[in-house]
Jmol script that loads the backbone (N, CA, C; Angstrom):
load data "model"
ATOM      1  N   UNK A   1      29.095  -6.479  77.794  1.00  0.00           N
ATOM      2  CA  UNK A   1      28.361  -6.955  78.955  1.00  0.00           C
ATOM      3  C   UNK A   1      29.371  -7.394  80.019  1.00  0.00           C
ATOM      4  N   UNK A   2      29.424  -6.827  81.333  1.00  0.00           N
ATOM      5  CA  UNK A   2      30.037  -6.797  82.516  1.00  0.00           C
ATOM      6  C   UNK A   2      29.680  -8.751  83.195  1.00  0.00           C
ATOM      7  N   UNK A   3      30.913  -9.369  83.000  1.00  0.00           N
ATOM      8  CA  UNK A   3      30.809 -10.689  83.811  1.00  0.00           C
ATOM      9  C   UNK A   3      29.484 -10.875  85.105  1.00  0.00           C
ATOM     10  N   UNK A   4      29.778  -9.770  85.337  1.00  0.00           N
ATOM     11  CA  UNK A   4      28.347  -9.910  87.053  1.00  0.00           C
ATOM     12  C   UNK A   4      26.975  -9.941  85.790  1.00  0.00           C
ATOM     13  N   UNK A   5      26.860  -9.051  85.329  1.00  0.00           N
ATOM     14  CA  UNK A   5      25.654  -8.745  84.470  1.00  0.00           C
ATOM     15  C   UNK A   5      24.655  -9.946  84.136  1.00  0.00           C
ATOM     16  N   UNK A   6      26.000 -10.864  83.500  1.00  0.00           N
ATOM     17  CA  UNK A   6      25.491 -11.932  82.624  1.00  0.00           C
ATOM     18  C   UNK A   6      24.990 -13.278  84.292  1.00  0.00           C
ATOM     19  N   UNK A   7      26.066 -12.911  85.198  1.00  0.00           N
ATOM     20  CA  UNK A   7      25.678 -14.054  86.384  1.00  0.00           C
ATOM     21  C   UNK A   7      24.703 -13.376  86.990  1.00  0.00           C
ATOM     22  N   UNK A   8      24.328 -12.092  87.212  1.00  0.00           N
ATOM     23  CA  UNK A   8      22.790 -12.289  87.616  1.00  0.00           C
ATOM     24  C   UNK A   8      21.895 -12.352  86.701  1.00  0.00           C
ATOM     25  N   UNK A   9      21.847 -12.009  85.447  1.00  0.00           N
ATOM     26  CA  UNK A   9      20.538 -12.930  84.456  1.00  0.00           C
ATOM     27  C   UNK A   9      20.005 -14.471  84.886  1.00  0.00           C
ATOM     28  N   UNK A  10      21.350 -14.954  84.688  1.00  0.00           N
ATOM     29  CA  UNK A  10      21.404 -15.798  84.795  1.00  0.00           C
ATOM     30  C   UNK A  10      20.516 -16.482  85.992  1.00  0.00           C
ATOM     31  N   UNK A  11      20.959 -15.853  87.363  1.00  0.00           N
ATOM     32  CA  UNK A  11      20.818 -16.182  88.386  1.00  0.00           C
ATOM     33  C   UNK A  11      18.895 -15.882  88.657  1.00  0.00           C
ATOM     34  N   UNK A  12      18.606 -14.710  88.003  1.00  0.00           N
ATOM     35  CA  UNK A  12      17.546 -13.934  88.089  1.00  0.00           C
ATOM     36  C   UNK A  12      16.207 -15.443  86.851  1.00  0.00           C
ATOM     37  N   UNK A  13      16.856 -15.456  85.777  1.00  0.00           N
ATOM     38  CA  UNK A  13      16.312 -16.256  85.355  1.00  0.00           C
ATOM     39  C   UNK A  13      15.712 -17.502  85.564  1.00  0.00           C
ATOM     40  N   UNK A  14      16.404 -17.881  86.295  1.00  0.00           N
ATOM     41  CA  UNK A  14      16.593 -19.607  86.993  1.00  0.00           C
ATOM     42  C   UNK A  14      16.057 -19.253  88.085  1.00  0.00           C
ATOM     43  N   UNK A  15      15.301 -18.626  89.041  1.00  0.00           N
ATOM     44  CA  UNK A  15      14.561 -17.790  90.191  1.00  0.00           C
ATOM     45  C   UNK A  15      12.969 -17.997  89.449  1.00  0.00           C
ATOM     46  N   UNK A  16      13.134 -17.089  88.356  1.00  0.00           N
ATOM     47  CA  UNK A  16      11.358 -16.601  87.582  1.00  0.00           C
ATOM     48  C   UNK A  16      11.180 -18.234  87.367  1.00  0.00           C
ATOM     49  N   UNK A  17      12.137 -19.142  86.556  1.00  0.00           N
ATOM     50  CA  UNK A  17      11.710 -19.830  85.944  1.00  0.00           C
ATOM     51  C   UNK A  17      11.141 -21.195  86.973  1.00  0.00           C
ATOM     52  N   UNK A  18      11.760 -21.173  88.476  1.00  0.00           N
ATOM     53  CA  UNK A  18      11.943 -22.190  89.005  1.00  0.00           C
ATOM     54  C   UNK A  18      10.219 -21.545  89.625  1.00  0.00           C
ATOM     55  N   UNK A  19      10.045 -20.383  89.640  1.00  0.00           N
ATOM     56  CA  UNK A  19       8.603 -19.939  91.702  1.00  0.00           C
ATOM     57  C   UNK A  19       7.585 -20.066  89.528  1.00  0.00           C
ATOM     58  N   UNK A  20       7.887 -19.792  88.648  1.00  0.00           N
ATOM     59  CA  UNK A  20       6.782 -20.374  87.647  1.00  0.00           C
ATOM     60  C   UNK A  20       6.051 -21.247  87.483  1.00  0.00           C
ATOM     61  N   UNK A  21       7.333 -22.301  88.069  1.00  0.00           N
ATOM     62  CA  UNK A  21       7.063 -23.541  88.199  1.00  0.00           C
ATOM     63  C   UNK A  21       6.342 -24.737  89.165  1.00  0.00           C
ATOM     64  N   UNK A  22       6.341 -23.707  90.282  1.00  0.00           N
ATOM     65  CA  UNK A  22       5.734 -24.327  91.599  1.00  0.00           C
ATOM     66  C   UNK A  22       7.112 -24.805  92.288  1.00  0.00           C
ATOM     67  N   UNK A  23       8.412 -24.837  91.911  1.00  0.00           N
ATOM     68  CA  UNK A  23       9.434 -25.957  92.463  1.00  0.00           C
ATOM     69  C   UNK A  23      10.016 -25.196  93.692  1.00  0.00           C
ATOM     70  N   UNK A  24      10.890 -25.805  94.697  1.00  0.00           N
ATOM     71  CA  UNK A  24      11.588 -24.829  95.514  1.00  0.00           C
ATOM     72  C   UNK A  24      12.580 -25.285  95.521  1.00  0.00           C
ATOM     73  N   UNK A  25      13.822 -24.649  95.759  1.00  0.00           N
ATOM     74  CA  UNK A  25      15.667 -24.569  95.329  1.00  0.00           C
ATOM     75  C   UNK A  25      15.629 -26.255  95.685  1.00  0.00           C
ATOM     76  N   UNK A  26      15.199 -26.731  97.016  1.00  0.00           N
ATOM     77  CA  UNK A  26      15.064 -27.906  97.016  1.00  0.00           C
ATOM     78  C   UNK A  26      14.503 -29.109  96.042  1.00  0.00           C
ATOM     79  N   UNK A  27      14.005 -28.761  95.609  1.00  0.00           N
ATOM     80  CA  UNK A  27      13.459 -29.975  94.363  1.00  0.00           C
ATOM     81  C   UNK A  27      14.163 -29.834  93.211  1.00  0.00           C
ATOM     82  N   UNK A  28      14.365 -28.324  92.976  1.00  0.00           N
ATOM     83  CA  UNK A  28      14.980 -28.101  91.442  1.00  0.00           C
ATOM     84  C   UNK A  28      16.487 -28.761  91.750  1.00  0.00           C
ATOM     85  N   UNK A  29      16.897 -28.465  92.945  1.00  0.00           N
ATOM     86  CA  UNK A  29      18.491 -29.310  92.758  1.00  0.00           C
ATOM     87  C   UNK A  29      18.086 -30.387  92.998  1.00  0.00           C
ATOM     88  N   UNK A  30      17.205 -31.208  93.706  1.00  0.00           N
ATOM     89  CA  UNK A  30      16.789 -33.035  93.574  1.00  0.00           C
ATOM     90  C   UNK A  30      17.180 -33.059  92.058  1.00  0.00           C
ATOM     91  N   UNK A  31      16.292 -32.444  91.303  1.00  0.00           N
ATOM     92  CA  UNK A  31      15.817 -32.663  89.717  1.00  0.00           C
ATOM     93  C   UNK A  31      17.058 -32.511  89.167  1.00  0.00           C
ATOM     94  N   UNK A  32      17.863 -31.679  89.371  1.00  0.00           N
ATOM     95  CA  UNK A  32      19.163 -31.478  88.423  1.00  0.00           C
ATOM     96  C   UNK A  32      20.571 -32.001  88.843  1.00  0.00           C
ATOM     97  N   UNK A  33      20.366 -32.948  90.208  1.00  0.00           N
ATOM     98  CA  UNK A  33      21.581 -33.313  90.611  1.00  0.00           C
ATOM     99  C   UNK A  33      22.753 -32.644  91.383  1.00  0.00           C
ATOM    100  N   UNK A  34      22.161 -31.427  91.985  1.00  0.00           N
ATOM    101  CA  UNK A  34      22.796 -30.184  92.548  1.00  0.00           C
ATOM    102  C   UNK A  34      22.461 -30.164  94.350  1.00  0.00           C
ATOM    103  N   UNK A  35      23.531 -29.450  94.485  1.00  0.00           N
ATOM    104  CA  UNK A  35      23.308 -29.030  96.368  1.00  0.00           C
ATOM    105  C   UNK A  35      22.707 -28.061  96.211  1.00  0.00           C
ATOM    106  N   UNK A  36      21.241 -28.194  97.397  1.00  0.00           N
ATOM    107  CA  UNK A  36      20.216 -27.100  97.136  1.00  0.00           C
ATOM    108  C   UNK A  36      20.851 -25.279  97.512  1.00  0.00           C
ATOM    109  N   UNK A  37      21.852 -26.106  98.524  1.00  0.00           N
ATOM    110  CA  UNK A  37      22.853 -24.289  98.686  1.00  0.00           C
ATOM    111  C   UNK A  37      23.446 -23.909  97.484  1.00  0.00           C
ATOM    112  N   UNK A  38      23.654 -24.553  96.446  1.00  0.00           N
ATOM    113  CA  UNK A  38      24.506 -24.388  95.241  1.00  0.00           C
ATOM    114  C   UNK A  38      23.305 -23.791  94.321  1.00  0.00           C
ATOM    115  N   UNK A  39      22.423 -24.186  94.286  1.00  0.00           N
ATOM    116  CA  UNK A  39      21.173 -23.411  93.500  1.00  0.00           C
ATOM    117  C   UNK A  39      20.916 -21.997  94.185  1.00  0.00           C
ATOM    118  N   UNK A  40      21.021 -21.592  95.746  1.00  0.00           N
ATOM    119  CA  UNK A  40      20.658 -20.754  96.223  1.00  0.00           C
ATOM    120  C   UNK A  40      21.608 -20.016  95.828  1.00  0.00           C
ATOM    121  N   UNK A  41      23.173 -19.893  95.929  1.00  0.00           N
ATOM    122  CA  UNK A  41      23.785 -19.064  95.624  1.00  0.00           C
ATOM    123  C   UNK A  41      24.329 -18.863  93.912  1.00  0.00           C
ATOM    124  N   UNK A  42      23.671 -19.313  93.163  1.00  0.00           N
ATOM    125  CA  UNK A  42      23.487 -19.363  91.622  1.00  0.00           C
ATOM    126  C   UNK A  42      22.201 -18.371  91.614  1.00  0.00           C
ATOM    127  N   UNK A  43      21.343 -18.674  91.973  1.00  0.00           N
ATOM    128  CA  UNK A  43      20.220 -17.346  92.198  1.00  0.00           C
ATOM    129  C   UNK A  43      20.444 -15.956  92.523  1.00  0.00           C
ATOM    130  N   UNK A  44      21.006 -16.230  93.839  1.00  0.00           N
ATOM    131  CA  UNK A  44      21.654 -14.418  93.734  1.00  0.00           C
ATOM    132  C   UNK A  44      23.013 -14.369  93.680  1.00  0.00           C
ATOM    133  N   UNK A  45      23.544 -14.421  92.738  1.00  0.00           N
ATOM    134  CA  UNK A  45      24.826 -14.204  91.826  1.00  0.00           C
ATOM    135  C   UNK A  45      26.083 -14.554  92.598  1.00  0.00           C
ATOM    136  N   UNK A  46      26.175 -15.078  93.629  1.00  0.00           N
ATOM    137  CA  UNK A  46      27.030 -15.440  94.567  1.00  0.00           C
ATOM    138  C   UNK A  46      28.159 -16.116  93.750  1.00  0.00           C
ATOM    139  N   UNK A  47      27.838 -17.223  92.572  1.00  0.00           N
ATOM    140  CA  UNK A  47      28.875 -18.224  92.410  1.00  0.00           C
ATOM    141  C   UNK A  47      28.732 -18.006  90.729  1.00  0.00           C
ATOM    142  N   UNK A  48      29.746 -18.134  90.346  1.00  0.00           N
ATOM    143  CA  UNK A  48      29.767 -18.379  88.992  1.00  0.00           C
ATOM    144  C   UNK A  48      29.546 -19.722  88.352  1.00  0.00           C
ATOM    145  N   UNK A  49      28.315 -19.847  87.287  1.00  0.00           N
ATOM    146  CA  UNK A  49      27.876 -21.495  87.394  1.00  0.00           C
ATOM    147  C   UNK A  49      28.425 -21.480  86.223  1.00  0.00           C
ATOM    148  N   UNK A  50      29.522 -23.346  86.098  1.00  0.00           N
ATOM    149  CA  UNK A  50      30.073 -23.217  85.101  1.00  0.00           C
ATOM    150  C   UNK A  50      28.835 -24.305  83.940  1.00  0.00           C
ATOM    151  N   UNK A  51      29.379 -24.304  82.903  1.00  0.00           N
ATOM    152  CA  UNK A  51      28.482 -25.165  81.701  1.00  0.00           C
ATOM    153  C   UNK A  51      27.580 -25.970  82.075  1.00  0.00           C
ATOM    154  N   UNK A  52      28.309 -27.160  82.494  1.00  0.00           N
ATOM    155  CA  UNK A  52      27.738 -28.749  82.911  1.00  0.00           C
ATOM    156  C   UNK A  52      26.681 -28.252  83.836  1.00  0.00           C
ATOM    157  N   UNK A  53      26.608 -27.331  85.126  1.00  0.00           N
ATOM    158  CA  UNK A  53      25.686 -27.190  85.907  1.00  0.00           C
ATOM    159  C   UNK A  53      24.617 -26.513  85.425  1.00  0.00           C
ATOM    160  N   UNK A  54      24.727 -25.417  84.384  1.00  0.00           N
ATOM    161  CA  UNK A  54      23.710 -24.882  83.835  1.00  0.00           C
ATOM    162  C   UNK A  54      22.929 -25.672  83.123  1.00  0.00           C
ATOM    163  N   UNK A  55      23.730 -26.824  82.407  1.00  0.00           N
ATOM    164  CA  UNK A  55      22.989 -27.477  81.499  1.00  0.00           C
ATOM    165  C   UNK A  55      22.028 -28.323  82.637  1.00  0.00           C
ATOM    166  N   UNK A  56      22.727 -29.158  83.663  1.00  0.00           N
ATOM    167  CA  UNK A  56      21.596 -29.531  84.351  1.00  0.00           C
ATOM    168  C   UNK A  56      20.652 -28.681  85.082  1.00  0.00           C
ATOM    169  N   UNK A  57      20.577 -27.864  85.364  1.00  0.00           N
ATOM    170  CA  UNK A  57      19.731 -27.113  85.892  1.00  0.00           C
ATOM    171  C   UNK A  57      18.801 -26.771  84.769  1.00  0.00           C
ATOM    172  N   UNK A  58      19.324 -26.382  83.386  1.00  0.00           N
ATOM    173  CA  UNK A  58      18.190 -26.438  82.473  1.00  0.00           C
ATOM    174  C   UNK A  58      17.630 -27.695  82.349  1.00  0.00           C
ATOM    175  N   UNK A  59      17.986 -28.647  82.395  1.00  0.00           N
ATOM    176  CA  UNK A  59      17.561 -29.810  82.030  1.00  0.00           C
ATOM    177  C   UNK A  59      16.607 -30.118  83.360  1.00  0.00           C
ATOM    178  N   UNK A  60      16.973 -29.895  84.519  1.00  0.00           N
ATOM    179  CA  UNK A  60      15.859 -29.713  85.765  1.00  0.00           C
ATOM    180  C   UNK A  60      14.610 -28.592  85.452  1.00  0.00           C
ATOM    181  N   UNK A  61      14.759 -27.427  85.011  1.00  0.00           N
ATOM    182  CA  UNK A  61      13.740 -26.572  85.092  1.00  0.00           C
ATOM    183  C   UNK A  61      12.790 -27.104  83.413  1.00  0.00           C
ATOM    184  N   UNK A  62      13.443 -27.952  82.641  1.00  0.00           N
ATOM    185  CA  UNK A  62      13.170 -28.245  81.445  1.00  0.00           C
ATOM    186  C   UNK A  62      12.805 -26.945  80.403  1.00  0.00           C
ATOM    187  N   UNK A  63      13.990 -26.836  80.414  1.00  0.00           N
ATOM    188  CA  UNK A  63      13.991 -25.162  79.449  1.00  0.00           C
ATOM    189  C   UNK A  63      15.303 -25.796  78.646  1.00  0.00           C
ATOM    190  N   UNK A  64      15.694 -24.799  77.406  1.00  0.00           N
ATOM    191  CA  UNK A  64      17.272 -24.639  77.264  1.00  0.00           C
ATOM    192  C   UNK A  64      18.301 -23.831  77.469  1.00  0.00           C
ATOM    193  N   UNK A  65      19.266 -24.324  77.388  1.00  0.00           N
ATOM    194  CA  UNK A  65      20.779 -23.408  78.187  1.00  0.00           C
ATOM    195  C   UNK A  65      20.620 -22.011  77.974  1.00  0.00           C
ATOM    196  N   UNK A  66      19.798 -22.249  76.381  1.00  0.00           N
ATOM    197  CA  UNK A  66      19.874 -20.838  76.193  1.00  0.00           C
ATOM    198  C   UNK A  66      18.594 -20.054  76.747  1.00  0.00           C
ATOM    199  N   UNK A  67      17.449 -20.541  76.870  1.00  0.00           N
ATOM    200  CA  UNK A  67      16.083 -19.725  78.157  1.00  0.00           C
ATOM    201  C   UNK A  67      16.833 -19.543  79.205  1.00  0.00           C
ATOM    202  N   UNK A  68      17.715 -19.956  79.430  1.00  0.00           N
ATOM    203  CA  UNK A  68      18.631 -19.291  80.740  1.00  0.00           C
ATOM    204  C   UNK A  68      19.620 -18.054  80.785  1.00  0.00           C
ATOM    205  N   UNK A  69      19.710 -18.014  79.436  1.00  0.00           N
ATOM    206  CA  UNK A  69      20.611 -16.905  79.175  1.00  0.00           C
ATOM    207  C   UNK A  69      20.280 -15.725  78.939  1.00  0.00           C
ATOM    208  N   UNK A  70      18.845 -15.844  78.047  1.00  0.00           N
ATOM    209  CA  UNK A  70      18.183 -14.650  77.390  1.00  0.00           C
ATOM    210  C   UNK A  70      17.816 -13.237  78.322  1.00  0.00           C
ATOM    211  N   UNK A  71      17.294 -12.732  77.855  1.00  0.00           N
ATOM    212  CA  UNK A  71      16.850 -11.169  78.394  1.00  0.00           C
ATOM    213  C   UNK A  71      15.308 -11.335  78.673  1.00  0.00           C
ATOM    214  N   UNK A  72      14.644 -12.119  78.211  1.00  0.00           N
ATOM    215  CA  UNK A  72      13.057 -11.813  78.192  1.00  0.00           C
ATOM    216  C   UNK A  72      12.550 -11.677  79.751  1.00  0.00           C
ATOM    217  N   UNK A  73      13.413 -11.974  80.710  1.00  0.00           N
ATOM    218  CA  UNK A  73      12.293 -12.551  81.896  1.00  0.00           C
ATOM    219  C   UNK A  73      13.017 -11.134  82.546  1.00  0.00           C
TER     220      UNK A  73
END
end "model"
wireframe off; spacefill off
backbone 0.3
color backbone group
């Protein structure tokens, strides 16, 4: 699996999981402690998100690190 591959899952995931939710980049970074531009460019693959931010961002969308990682969505 190609490094980009895995950062747009990623990015793609945290998108489905956040408009599922009713939230917008704005609230989900309130919720996770993040700059709402830092969520935007984690969405479309712009930035490489390291651990600690994923974990809060899971911990904002209330999923785990790993529903962020998977293939299903």
């Amino acid at each position: 699996m190609a490094d980009d591959d895995i950062i747009e899952r990623i990015g793609l995931n945290i998108t489905i999981i956040r408009e599922r939710r009713g939230l917008t980049q704005e609230k989900l970074a309130e919720l996770a402690g993040l700059h709402r531009a830092y969520i935007g460019q984690i969405e479309r693959a712009e930035k490489n998100i390291g651990l600690k931010n994923l974990e809060k961002i899971a911990n904002g969308l209330n999923v785990s690190v790993r529903t962020l990682l998977d293939n299903q969505y």
